[in-house]
C-alpha positions in Angstrom: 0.0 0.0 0.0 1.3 3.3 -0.8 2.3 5.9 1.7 0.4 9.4 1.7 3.7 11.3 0.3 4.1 8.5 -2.1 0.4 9.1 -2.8 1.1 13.2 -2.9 3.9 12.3 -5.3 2.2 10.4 -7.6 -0.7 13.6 -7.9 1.9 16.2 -8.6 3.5 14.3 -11.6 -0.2 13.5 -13.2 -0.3 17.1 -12.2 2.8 18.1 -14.3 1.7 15.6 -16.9 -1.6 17.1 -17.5 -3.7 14.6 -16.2 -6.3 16.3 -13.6 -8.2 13.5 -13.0 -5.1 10.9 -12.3 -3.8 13.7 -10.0 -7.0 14.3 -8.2 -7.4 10.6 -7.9 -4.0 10.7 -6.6 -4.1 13.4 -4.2 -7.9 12.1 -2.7 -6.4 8.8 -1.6 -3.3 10.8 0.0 -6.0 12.8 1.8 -8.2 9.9 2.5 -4.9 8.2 4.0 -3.9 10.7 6.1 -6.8 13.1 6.4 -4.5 16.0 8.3 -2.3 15.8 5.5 -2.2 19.5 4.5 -0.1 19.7 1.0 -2.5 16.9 -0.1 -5.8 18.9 0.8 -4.3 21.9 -0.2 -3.4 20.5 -3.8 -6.5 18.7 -4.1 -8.6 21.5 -3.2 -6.9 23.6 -6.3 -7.3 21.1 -8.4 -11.1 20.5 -7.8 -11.1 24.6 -8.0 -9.4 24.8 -11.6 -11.4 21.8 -13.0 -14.4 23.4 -12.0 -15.5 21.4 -9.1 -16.3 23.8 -6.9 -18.3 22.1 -3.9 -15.3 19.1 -3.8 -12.8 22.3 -3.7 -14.9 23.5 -0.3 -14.7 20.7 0.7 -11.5 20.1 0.2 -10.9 23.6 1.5 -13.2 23.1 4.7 -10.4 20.2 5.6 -7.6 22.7 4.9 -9.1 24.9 7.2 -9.7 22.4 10.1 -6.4 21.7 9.5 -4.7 24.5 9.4 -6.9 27.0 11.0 -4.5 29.7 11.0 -3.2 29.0 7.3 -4.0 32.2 6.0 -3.9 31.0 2.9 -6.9 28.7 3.5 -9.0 31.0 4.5 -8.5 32.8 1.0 -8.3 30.2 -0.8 -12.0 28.8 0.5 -13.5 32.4 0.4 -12.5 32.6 -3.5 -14.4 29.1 -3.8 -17.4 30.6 -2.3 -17.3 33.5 -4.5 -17.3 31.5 -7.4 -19.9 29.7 -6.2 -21.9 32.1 -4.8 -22.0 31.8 -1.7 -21.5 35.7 -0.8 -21.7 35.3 3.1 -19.8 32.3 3.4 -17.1 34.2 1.7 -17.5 37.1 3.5 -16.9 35.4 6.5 -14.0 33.3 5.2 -12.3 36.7 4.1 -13.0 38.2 7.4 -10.7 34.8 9.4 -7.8 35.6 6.4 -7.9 39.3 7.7 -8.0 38.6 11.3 -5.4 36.1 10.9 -3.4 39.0 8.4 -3.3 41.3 11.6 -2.1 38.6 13.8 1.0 37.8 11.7 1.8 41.6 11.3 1.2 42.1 14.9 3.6 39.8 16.0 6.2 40.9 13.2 5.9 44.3 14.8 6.5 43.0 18.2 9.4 41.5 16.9 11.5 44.0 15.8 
């Protein structure tokens, strides 16, 4: 049985190759695997996104989230899925995390020096 990053591997060269649905195929069973596994969700959820799969890219993005919660990156990424779905509020909110979270980071960069 293959491992998750032997899993992730395997969905970045269909990836590179072209081949979307080999790499989300990929990429799901990594995620499936090891359902923390953020590179996996985070790939998977773009790829979902580009081949215009939008409610597997939430939820793919709602994983990401859980996962990462304070991944700014994320939260935009799952806000910009809502907006292409149209889900206005959900985005809204998702935006409002990634700007919260934005301050944060600059807060404690401005602490720091």
């Amino acid at each position: 049985m293959p491992t998750k990053e032997e899993l992730y591997e395997k969905g970045m060269g269909q990836m590179a190759e072209g081949n979307l649905p080999g790499a989300i195929e990929a990429l799901k069973a990594a995620a499936d695997l090891a359902p923390e596994y953020a590179e996996a969700l985070q790939a998977l959820a773009m790829l979902h996104y580009q081949s215009g799969q939008f409610d597997e890219a939430i939820a793919a993005g709602k994983q990401l989230a859980k996962v990462t919660p304070d991944d700014v990156l994320a939260h935009t990424r799952l806000s910009m899925f809502y907006v292409d779905k149209g889900m206005v509020p959900e985005a809204e909110a998702e935006d409002n995390i990634d700007r919260q979270l934005t301050w944060k980071q600059q807060l404690k960069e401005s602490k720091k020096a």
